[in-house]
C-alpha positions as CSV (number, residue, x, y, z in Angstrom):
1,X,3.0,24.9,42.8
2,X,2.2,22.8,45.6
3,X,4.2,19.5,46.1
4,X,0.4,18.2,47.3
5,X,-0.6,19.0,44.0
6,X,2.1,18.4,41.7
7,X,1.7,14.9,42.8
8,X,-1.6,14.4,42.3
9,X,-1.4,16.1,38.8
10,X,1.1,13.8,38.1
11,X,-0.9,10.9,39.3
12,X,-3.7,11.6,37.4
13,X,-1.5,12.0,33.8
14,X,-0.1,8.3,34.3
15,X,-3.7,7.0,35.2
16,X,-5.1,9.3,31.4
17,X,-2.0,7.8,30.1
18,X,-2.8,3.8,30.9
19,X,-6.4,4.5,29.7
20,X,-5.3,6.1,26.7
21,X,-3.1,3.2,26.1
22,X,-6.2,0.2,27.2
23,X,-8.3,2.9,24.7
24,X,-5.3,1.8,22.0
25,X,-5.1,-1.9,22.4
26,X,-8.8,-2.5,22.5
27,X,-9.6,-0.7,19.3
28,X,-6.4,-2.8,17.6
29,X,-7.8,-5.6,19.5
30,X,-11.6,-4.9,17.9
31,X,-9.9,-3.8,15.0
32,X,-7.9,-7.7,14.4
33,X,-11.3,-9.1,15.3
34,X,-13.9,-7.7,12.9
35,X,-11.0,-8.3,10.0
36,X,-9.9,-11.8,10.9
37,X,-14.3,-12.6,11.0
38,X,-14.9,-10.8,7.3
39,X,-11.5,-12.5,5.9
40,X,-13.5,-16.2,6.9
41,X,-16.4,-15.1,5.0
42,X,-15.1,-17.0,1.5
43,X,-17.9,-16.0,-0.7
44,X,-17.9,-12.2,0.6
45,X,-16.2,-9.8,-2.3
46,X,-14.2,-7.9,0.2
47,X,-12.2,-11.0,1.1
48,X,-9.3,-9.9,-0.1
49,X,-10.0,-6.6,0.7
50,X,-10.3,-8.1,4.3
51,X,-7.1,-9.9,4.3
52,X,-4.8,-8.0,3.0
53,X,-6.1,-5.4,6.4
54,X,-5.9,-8.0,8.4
55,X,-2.0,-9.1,7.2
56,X,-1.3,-5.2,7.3
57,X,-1.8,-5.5,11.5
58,X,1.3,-7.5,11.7
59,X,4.6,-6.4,12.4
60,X,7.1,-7.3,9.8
61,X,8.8,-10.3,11.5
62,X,5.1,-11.6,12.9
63,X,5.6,-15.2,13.9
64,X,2.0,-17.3,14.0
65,X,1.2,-20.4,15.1
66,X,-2.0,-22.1,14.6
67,X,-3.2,-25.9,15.1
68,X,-2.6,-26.3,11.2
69,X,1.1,-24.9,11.2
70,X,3.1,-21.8,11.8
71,X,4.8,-19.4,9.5
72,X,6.9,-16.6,9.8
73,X,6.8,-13.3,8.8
74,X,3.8,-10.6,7.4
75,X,4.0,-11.6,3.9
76,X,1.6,-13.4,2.5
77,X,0.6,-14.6,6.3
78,X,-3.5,-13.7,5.5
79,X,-3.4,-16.1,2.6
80,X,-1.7,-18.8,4.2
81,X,-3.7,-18.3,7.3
82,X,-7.0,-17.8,5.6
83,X,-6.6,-20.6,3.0
């Protein structure tokens, strides 16, 4: 193959790869948002439903910090956040 053309394949599979990857972050990005908005609706029955989603985004050792406090770790982080 063509050095000319090798490169410029290989340019274009790191630029599918960053977009694939901004593709990723905004759907978790869209994802946390639309969760974190139905876990404020209190007197919605999917609440819980909604927070327990919303928690499940976490990583394990998640480390949160709001005005009203902080608090370590995924569990039980959508109750105390939601509260």
């Amino acid at each position: 193959m063509d050095p000319a053309i090798k490169a410029e394949l290989d340019k274009l599979k790191l630029e599918i790869n960053e977009l694939q990857d901004r593709a990723a972050i905004q759907a978790l990005f869209n994802r946390y948002v639309s969760l974190h908005d139905d876990s404020c609706k209190r007197n919605d029955p999917e609440v819980r439903s909604s927070i327990a989603k919303w928690e499940a985004l976490w990583v394990e050792d998640a480390s949160i910090t709001y005005p009203f406090g902080s608090k370590e770790g995924r569990e039980g982080l959508g109750e105390w956040t939601f509260k």
